[in-house]
C-alpha positions in Angstrom: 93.0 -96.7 -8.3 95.8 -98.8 -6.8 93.1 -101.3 -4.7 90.8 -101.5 -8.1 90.9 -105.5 -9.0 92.4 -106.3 -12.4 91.2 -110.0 -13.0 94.0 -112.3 -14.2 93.9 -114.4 -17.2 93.7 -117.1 -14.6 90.9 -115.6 -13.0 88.8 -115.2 -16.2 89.1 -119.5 -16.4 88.3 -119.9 -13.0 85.2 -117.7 -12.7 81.6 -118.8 -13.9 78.7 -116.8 -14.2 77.1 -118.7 -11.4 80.1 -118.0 -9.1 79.7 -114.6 -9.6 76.1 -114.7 -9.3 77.3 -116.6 -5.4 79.9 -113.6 -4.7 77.0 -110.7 -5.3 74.5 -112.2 -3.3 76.7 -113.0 0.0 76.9 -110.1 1.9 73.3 -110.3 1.8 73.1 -113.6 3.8 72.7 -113.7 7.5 76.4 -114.7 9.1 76.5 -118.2 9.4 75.0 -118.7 5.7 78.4 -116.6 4.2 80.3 -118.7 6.0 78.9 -122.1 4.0 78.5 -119.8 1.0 81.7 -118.3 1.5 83.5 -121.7 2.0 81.6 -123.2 -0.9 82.3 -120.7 -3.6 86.1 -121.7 -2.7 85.2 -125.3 -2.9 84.0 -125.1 -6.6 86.7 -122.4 -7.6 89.2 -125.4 -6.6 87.5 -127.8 -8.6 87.4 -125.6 -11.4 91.3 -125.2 -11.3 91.1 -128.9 -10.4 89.9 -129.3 -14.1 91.3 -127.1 -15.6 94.6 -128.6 -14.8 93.8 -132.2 -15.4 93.2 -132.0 -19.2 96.4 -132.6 -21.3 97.9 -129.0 -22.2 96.1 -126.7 -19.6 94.3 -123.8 -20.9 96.2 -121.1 -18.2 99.4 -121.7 -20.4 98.1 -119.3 -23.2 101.1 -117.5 -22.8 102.3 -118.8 -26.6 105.8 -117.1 -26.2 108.7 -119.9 -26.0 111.7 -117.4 -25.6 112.2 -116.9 -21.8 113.7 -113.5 -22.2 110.4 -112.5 -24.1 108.4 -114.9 -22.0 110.0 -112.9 -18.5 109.3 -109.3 -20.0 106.2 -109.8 -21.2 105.1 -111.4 -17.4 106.7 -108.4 -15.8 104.6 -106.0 -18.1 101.5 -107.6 -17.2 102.1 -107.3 -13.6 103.1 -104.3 -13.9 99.6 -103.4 -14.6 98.0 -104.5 -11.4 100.8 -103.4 -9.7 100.6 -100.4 -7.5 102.5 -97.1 -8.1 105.8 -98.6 -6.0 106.1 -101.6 -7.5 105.7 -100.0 -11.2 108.8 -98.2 -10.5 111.0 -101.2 -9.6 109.0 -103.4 -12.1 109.9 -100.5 -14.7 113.4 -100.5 -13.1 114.1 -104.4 -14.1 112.6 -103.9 -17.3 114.8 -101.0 -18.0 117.8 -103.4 -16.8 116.6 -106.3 -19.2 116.7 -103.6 -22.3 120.0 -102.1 -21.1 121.4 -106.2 -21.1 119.8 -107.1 -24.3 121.3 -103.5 -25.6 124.6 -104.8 -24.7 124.1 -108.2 -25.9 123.4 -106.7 -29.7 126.5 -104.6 -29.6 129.4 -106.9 -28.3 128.1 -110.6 -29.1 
């Protein structure tokens, strides 16, 4: 369960059906044509970020949260689930040392 792939919200922008259509039939292709395939799948995957980062407010900052405390714990919960079983624990371990701070915070401010 630790190798199973967790698309990203960054991900889902990139990828288009027809990519995906690309991806599934490449390891069908004799060598030579994965590699052009292969190379041209990245090609328009780049473009696509290309675009998506040329309009005015790009669409991969969905992340609405303007706090950077909240902003920072909620980005460590999300990687926490792709993570594997290892970097839970010290993911979990920094999260635990955010609430202990923000405990502290509430009590002697």
């Amino acid at each position: 369960m630790d190798n199973e792939y967790k698309p990203t919200a960054f991900d889902t922008q990139i990828q288009t059906h027809e990519l995906q259509m690309m991806k599934t039939i490449l390891p069908y292709m004799e060598w030579r044509q994965q590699k052009t395939l292969a190379v041209l799948i990245k090609y328009m995957e780049l473009q696509k970020t290309s675009q998506i980062f040329s309009s005015a407010t790009p669409s991969v900052s969905m992340c609405e949260i303007t706090d950077p405390h909240e902003k920072m714990l909620q980005m460590l919960s999300d990687l926490s689930e792709i993570s594997n079983e290892h970097e839970k624990e010290n993911i979990d371990m920094i999260l635990n040392m955010f609430q202990m701070m923000s405990t502290y915070e509430v009590f002697f401010s």
